[in-house]
N, CA, C and O atoms as a printed pandas DataFrame, in Angstrom:
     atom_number atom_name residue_name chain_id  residue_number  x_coord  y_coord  z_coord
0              1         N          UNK        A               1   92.539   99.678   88.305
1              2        CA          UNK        A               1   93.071  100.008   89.605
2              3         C          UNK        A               1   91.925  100.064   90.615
3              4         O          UNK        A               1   90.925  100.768   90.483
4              5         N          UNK        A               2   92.152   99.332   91.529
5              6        CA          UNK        A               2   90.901   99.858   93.333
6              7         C          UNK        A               2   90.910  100.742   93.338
7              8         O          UNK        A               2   91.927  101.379   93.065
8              9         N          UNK        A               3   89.636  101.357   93.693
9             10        CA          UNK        A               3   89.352  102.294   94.378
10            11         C          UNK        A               3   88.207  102.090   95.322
11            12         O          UNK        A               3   87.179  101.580   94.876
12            13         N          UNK        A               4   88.285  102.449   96.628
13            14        CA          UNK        A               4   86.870  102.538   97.555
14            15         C          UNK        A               4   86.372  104.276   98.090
15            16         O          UNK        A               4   87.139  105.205   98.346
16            17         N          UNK        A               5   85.185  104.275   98.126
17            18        CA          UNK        A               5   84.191  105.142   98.702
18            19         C          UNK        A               5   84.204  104.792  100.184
19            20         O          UNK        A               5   83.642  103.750  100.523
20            21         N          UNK        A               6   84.896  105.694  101.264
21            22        CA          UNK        A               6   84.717  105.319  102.720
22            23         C          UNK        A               6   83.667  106.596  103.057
23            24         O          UNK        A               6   83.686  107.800  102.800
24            25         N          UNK        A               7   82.735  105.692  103.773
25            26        CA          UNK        A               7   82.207  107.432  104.349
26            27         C          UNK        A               7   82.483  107.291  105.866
27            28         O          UNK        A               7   82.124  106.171  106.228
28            29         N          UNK        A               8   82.841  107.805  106.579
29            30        CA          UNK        A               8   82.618  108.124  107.778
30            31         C          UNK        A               8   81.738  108.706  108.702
31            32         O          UNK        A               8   81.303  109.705  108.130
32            33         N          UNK        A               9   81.168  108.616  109.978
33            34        CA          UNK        A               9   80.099  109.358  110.782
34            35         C          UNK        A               9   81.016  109.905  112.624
35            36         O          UNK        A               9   81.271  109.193  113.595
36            37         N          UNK        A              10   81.156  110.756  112.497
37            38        CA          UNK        A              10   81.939  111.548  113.833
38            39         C          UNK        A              10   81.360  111.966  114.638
39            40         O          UNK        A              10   80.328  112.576  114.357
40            41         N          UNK        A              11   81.816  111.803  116.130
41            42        CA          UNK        A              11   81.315  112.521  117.192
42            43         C          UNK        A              11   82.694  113.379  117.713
43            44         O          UNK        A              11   83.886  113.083  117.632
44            45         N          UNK        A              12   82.131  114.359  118.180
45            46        CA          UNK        A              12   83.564  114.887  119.539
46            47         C          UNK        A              12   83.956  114.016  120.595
47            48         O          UNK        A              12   83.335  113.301  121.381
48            49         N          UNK        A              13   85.233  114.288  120.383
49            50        CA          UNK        A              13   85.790  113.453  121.824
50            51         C          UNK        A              13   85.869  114.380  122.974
51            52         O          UNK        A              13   85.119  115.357  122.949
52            53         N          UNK        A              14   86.731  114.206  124.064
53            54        CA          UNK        A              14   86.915  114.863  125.175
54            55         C          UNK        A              14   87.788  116.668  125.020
55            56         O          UNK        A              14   87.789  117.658  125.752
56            57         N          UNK        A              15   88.425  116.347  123.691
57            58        CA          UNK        A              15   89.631  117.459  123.455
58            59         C          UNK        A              15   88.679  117.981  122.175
59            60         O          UNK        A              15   89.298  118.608  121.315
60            61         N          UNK        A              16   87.468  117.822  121.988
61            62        CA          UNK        A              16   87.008  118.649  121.103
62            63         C          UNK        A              16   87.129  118.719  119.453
63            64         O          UNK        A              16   86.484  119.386  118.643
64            65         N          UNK        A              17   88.368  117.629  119.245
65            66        CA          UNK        A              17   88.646  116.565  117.597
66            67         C          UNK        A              17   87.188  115.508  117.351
67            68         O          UNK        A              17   86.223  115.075  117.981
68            69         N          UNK        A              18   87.676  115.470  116.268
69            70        CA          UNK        A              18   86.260  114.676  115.554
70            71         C          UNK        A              18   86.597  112.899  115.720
71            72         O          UNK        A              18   87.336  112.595  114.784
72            73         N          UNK        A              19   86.413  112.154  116.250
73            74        CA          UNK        A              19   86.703  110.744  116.282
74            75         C          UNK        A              19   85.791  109.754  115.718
75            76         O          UNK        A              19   84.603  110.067  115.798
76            77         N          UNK        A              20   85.939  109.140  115.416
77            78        CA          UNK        A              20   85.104  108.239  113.658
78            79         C          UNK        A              20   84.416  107.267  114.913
79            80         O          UNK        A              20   84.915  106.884  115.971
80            81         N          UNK        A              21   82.816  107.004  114.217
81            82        CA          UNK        A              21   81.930  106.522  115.056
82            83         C          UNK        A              21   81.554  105.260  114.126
83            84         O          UNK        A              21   81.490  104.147  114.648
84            85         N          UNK        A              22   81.354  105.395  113.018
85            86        CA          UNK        A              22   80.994  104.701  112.231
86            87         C          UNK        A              22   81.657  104.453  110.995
87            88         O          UNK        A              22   80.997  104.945  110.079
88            89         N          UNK        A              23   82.641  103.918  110.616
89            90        CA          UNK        A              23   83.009  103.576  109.026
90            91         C          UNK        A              23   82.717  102.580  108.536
91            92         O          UNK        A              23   82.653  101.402  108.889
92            93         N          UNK        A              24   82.447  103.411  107.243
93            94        CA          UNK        A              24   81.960  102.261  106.221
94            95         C          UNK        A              24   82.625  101.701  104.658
95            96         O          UNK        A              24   83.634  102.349  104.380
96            97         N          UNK        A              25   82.475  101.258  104.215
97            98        CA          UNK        A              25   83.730  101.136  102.723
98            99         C          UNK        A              25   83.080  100.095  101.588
99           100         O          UNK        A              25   82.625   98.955  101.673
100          101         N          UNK        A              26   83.248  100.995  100.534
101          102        CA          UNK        A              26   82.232  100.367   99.662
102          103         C          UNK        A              26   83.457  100.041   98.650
103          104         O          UNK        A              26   84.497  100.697   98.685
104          105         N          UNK        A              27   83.219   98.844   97.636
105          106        CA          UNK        A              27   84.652   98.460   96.840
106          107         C          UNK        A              27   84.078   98.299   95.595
107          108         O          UNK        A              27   83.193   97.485   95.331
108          109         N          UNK        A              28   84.732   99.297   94.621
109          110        CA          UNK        A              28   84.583   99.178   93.748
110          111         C          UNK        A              28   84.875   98.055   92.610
111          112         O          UNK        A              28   84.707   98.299   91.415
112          113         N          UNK        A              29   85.314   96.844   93.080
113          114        CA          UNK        A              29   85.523   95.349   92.086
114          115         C          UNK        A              29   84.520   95.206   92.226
115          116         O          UNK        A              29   83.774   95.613   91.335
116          117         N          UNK        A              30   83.960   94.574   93.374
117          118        CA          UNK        A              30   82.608   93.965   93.102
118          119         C          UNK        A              30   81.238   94.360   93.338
119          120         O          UNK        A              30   80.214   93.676   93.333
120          121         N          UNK        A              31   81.519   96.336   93.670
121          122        CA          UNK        A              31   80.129   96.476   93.383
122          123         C          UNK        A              31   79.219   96.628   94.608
123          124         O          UNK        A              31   78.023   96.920   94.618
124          125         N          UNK        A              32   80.292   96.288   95.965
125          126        CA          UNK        A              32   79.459   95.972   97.334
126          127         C          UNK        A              32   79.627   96.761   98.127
127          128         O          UNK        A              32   80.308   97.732   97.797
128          129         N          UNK        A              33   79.108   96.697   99.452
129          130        CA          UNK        A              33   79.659   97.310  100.487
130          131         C          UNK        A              33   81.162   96.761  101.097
131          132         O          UNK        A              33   81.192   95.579  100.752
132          133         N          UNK        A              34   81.929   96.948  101.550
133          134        CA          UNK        A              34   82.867   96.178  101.670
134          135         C          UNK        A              34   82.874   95.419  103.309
135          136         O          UNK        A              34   83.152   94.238  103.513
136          137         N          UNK        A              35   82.507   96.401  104.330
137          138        CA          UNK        A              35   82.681   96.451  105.076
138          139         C          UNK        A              35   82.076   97.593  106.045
139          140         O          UNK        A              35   82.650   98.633  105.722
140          141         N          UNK        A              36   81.342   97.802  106.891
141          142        CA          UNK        A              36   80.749   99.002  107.834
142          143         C          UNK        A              36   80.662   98.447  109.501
143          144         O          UNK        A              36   80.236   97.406  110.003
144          145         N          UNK        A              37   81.295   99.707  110.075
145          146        CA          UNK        A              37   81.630   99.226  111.406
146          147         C          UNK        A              37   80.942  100.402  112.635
147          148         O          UNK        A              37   80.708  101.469  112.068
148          149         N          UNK        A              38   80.599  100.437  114.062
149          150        CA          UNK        A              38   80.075  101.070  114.493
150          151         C          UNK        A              38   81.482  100.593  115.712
151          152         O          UNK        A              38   81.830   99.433  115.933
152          153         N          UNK        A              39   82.085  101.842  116.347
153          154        CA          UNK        A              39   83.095  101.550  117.567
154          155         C          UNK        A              39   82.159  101.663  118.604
155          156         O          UNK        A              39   81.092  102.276  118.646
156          157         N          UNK        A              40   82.729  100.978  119.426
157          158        CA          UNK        A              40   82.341  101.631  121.133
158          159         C          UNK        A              40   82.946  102.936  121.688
159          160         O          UNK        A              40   84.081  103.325  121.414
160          161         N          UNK        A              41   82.264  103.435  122.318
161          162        CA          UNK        A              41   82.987  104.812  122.646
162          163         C          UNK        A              41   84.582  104.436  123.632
163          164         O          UNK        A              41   84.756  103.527  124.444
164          165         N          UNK        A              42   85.462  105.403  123.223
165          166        CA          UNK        A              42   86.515  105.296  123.926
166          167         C          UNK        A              42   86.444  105.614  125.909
167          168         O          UNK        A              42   87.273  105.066  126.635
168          169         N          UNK        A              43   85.941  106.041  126.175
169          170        CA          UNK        A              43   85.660  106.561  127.534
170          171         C          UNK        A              43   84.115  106.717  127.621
171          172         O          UNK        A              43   83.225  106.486  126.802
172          173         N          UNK        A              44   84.103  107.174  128.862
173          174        CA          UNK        A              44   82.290  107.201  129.344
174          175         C          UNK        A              44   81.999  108.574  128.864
175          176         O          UNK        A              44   82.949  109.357  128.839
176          177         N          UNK        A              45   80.695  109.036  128.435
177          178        CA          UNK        A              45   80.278  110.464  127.895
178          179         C          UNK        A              45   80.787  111.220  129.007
179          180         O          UNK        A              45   81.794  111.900  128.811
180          181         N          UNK        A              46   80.191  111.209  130.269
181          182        CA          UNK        A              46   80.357  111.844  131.256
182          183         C          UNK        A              46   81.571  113.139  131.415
183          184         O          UNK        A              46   81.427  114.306  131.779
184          185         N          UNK        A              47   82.753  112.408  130.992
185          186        CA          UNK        A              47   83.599  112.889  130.277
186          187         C          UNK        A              47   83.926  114.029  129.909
187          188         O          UNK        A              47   84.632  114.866  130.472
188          189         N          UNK        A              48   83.112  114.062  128.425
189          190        CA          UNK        A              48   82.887  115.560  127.242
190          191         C          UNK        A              48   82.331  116.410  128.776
191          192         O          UNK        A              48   81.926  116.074  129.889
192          193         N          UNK        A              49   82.562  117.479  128.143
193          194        CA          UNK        A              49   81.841  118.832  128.222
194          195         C          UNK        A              49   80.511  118.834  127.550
195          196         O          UNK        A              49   80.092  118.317  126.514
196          197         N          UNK        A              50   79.867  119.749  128.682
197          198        CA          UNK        A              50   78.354  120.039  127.756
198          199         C          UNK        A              50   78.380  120.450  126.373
199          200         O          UNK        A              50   77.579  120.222  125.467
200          201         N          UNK        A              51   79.502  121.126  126.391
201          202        CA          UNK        A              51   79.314  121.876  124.568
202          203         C          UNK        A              51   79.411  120.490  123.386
203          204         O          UNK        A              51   78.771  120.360  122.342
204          205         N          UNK        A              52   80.437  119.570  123.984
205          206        CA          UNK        A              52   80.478  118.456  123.515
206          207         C          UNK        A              52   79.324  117.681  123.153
207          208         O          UNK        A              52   79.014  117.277  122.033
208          209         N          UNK        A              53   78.703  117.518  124.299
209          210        CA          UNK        A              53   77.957  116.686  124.575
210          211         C          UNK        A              53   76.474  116.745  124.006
211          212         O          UNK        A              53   75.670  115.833  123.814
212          213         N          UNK        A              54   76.337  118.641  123.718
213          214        CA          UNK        A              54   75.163  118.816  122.820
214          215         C          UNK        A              54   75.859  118.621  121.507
215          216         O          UNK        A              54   75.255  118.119  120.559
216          217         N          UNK        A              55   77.052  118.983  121.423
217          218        CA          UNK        A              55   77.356  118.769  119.690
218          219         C          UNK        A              55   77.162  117.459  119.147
219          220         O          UNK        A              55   76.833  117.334  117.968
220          221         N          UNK        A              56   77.408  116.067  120.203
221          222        CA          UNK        A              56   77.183  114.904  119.801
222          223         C          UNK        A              56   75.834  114.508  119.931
223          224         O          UNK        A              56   75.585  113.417  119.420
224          225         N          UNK        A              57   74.952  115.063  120.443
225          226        CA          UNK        A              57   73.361  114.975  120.627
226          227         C          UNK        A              57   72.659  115.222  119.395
227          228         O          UNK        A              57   71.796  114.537  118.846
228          229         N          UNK        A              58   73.219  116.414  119.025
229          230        CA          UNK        A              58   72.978  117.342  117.685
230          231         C          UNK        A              58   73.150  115.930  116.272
231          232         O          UNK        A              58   72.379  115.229  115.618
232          233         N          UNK        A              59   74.682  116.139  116.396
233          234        CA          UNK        A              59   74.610  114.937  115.550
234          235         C          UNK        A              59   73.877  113.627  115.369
235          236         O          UNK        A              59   73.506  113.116  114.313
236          237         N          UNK        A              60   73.711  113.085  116.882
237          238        CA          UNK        A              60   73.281  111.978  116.939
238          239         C          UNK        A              60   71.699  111.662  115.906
239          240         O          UNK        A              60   71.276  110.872  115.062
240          241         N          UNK        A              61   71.191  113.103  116.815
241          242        CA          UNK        A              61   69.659  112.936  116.586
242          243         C          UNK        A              61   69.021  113.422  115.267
243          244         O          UNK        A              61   67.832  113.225  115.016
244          245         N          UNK        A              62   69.982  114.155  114.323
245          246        CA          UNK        A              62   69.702  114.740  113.191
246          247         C          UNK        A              62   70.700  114.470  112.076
247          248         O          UNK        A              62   70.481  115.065  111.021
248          249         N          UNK        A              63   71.662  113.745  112.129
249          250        CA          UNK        A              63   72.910  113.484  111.300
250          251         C          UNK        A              63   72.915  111.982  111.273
251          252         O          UNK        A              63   72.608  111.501  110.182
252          253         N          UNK        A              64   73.107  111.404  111.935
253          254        CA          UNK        A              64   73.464  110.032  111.824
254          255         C          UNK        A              64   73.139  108.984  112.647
255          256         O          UNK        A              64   73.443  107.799  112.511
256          257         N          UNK        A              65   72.249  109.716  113.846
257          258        CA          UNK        A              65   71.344  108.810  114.481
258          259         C          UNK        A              65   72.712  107.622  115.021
259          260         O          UNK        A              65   72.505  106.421  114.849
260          261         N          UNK        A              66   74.025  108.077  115.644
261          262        CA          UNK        A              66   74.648  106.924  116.702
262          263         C          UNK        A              66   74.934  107.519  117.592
263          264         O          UNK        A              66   75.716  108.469  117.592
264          265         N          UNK        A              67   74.082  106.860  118.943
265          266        CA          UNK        A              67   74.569  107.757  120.204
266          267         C          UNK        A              67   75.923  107.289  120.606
267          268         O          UNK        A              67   76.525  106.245  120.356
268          269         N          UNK        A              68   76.313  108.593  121.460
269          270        CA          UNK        A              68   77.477  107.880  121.734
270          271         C          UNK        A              68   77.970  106.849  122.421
271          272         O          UNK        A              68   79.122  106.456  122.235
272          273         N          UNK        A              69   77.091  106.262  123.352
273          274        CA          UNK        A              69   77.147  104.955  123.756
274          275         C          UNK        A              69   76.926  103.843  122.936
275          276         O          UNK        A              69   77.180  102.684  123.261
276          277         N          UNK        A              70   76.534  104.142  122.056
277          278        CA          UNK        A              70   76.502  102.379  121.027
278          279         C          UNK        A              70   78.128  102.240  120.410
279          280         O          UNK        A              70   79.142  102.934  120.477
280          281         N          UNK        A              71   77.730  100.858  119.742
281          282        CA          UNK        A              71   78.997   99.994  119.422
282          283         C          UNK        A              71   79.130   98.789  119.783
283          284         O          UNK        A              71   78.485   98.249  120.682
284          285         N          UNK        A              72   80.191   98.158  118.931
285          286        CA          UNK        A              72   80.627   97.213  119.480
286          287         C          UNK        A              72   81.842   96.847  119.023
287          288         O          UNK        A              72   82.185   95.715  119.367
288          289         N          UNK        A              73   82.526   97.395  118.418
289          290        CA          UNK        A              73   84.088   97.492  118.156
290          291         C          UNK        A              73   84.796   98.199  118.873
291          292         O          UNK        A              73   84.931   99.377  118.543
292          293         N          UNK        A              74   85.545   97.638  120.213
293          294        CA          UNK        A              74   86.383   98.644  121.308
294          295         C          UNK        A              74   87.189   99.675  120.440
295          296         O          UNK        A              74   88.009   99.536  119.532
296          297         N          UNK        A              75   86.669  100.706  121.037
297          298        CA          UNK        A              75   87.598  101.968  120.313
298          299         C          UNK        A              75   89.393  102.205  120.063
299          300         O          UNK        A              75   90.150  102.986  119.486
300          301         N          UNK        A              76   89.447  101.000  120.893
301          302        CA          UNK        A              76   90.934  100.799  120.242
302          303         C          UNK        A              76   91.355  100.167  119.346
303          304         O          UNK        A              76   92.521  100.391  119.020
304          305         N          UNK        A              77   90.704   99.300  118.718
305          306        CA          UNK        A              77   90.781   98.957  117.448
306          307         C          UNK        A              77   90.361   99.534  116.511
307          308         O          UNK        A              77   89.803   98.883  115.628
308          309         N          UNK        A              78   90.494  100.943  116.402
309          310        CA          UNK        A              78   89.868  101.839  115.658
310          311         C          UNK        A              78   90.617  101.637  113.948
311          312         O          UNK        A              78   90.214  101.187  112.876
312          313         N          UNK        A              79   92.025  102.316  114.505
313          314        CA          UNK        A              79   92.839  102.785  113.560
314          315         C          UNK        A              79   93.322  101.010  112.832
315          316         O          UNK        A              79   93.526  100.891  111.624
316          317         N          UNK        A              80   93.423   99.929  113.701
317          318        CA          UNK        A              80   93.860   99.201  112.764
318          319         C          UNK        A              80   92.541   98.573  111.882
319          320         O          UNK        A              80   92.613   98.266  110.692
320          321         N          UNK        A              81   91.560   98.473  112.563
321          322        CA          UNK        A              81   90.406   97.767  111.647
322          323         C          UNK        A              81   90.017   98.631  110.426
323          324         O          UNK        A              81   89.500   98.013  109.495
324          325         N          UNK        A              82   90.238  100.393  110.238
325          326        CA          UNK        A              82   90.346  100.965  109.319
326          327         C          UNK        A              82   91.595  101.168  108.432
327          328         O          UNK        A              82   91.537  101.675  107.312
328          329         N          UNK        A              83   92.511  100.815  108.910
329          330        CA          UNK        A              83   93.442  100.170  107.909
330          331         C          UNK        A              83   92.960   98.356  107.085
331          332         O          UNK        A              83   93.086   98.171  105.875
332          333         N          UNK        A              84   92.778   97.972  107.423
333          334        CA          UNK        A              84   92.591   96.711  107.544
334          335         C          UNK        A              84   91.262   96.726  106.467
335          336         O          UNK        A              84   91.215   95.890  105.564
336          337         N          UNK        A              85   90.062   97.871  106.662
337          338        CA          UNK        A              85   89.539   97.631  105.176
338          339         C          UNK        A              85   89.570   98.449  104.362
339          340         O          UNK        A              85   88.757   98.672  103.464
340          341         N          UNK        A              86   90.864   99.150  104.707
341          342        CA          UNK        A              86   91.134  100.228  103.328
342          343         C          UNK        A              86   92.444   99.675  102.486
343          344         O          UNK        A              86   92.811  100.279  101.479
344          345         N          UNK        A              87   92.911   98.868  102.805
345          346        CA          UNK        A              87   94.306   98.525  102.977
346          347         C          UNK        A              87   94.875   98.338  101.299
347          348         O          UNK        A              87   95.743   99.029  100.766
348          349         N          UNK        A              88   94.184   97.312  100.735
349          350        CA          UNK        A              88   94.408   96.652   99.224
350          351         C          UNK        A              88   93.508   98.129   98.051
351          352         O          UNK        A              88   93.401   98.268   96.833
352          353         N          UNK        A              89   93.158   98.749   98.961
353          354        CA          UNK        A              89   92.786  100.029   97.417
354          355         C          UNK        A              89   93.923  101.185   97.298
355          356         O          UNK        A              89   94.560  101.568   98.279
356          357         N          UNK        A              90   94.101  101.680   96.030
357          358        CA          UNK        A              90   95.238  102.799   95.529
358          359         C          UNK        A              90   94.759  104.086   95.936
359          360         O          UNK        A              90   95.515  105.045   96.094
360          361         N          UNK        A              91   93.766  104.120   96.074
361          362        CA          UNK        A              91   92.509  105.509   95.838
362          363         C          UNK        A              91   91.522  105.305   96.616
363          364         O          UNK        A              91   90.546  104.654   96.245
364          365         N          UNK        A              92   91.652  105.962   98.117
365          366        CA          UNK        A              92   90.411  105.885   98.719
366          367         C          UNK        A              92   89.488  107.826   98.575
367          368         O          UNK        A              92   89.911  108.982   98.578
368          369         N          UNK        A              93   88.491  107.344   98.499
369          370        CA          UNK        A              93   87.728  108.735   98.169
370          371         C          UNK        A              93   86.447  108.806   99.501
371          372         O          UNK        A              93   85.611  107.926   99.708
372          373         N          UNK        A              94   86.564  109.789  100.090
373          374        CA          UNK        A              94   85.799  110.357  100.894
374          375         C          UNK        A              94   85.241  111.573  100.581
375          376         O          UNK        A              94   85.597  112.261   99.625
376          377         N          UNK        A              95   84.188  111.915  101.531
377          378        CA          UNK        A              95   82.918  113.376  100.755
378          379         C          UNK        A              95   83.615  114.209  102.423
379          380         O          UNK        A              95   83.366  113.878  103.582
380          381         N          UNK        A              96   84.470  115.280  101.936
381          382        CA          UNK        A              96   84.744  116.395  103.311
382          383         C          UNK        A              96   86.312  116.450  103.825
383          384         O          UNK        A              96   87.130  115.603  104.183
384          385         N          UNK        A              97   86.307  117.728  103.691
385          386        CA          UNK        A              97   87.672  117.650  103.834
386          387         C          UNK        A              97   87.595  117.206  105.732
387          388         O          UNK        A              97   88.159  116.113  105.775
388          389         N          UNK        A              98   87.213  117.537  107.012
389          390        CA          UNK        A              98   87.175  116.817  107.603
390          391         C          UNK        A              98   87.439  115.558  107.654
391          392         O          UNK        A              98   88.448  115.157  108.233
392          393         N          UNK        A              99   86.672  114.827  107.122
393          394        CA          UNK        A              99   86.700  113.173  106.953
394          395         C          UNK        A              99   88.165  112.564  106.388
395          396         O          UNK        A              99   88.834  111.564  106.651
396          397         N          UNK        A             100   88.317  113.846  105.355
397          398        CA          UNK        A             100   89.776  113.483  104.633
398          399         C          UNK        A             100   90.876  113.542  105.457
399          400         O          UNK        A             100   91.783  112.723  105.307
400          401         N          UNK        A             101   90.928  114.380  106.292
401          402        CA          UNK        A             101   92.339  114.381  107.109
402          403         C          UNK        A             101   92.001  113.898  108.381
403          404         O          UNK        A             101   92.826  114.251  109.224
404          405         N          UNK        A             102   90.981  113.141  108.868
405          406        CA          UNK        A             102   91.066  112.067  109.694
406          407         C          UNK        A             102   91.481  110.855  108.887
407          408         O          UNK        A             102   92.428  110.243  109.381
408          409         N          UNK        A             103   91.055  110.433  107.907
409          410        CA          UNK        A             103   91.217  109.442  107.649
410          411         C          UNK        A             103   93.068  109.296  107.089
411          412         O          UNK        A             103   93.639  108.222  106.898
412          413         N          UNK        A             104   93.699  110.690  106.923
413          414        CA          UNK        A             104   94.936  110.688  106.222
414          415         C          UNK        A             104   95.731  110.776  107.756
415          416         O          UNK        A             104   96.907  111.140  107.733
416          417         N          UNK        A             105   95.260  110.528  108.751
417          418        CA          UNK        A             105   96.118  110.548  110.091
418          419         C          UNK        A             105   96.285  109.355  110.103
419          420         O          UNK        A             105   97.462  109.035  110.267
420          421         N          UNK        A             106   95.238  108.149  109.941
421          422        CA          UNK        A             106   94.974  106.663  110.013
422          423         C          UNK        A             106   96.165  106.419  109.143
423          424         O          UNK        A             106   97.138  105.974  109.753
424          425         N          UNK        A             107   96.310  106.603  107.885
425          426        CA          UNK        A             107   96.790  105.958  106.844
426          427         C          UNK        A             107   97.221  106.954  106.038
427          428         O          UNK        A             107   96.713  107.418  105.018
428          429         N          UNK        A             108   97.862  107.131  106.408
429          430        CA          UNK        A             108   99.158  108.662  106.361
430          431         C          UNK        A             108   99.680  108.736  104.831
431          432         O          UNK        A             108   99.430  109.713  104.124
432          433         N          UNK        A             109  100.625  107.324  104.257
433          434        CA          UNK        A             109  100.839  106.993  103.067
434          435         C          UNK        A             109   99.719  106.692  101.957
435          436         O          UNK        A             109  100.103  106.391  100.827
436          437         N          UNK        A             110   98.584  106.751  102.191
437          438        CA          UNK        A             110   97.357  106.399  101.373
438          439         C          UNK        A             110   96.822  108.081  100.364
439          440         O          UNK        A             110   96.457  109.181  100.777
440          441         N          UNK        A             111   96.978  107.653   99.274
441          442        CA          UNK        A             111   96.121  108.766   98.387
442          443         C          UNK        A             111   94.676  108.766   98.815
443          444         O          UNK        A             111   93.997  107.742   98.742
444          445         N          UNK        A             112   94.272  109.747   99.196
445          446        CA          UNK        A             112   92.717  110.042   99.811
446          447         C          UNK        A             112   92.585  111.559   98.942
447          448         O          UNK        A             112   93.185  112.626   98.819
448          449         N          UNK        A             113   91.485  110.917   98.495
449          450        CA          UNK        A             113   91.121  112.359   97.381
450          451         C          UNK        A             113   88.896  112.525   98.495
451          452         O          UNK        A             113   88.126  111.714   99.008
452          453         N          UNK        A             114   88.907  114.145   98.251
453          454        CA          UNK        A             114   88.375  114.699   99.022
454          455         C          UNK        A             114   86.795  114.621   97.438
455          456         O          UNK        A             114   86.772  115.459   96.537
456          457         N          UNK        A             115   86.078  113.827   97.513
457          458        CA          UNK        A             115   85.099  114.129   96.171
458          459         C          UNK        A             115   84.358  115.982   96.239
459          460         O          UNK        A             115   83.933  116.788   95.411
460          461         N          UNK        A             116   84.480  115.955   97.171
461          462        CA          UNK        A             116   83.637  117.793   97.173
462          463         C          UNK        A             116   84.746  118.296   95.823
463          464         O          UNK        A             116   84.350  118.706   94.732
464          465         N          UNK        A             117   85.792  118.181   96.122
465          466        CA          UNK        A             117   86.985  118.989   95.830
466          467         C          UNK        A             117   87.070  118.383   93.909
467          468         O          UNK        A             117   87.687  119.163   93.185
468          469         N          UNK        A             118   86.640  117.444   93.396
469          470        CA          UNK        A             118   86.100  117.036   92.183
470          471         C          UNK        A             118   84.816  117.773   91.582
471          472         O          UNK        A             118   84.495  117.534   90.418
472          473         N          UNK        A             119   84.299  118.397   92.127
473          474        CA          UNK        A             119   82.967  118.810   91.962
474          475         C          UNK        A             119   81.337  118.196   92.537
475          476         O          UNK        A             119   80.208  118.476   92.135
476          477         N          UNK        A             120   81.660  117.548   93.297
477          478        CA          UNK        A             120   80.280  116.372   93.858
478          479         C          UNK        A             120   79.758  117.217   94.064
479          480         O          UNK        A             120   80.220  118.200   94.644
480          481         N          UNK        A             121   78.250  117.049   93.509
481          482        CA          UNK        A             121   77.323  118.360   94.663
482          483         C          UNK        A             121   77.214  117.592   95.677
483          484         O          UNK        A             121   77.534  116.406   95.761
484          485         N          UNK        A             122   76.595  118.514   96.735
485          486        CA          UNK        A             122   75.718  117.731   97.874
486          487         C          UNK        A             122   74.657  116.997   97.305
487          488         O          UNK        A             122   74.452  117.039   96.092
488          489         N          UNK        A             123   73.852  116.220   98.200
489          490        CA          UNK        A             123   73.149  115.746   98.265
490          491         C          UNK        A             123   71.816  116.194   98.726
491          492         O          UNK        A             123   72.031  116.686   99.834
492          493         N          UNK        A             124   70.793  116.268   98.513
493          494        CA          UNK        A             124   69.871  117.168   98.768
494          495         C          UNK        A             124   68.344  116.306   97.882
495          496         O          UNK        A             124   68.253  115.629   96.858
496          497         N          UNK        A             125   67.268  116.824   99.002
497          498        CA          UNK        A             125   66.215  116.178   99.021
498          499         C          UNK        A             125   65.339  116.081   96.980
499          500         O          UNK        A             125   64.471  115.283   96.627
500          501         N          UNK        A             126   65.922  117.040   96.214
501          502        CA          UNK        A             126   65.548  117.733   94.798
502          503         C          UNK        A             126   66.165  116.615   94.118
503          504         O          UNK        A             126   65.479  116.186   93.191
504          505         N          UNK        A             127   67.395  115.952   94.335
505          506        CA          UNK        A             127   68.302  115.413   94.289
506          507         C          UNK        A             127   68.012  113.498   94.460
507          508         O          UNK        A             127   68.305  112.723   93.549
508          509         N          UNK        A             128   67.361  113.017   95.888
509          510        CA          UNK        A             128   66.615  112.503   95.658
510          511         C          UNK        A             128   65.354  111.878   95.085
511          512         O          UNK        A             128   65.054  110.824   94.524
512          513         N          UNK        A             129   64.821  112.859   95.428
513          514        CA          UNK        A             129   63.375  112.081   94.270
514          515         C          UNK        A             129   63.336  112.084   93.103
515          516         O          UNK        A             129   62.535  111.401   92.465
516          517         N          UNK        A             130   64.716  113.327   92.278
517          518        CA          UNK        A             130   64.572  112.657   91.143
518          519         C          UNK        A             130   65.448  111.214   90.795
519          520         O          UNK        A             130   65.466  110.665   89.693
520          521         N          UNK        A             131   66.156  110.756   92.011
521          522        CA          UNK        A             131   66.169  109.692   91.527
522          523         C          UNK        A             131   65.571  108.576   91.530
523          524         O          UNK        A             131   65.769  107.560   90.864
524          525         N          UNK        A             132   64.565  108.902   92.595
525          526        CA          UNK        A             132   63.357  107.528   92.833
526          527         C          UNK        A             132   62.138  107.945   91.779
527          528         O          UNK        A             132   61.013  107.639   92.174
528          529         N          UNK        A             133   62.208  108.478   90.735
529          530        CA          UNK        A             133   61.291  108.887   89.697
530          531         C          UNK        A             133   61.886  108.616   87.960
531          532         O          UNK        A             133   61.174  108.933   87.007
């Protein structure tokens, strides 16, 4: 049976919800990435609120490094281009319950299992090097 690994990367929008900046989807047949996408922002920053606007700074500059002005997938093609590469798997698995119930708004009928909720640890620097050793 398919299964893919989506991870997602979020900024705040204007109403203070988490809106997907970056998805990515890795497929378990062959082993690859499947697919990774960066949107354009839906509206101009200007927009957000300051509280916003440091929360997406925050992120940007220490989490995932995408400001909110990059992209190049109009933000309205959000929801179908993430259908579109989740579409043919039974089992999509994401790390956060966050991530999980954005992605279960997209694709409502889709089994999305939360890996924290399996036992995943985090990820962590101890964690790394022993695997580059």
């Amino acid at each position: 049976m398919a299964y893919a690994f989506a991870d997602i990367q979020m900024l705040r929008d204007a109403d203070g919800e988490y809106l997907i900046k970056e998805f990515s989807v890795y497929d378990s047949r062959w082993d690859i990435r499947r697919g990774s996408v960066i949107f354009a922002p839906p509206y101009a920053e200007i927009i957000l609120s300051p509280q916003q606007r440091k929360h997406n700074r925050y992120a940007s500059n220490y989490i995932h490094g995408l400001p909110w002005n990059t992209g190049t997938i109009p933000y309205y093609a959000c929801h179908g281009t993430v259908r579109a590469l989740t579409d043919d798997f039974a089992y999509k698995y994401v790390k956060g319950e966050e991530k999980k119930r954005l992605l279960q708004k997209i694709v409502p009928d889709a089994l999305i299992i939360d890996i924290t909720v399996q036992g995943c640890p985090r990820l962590c620097m101890r964690t790394i090097i022993c695997l580059l050793f």
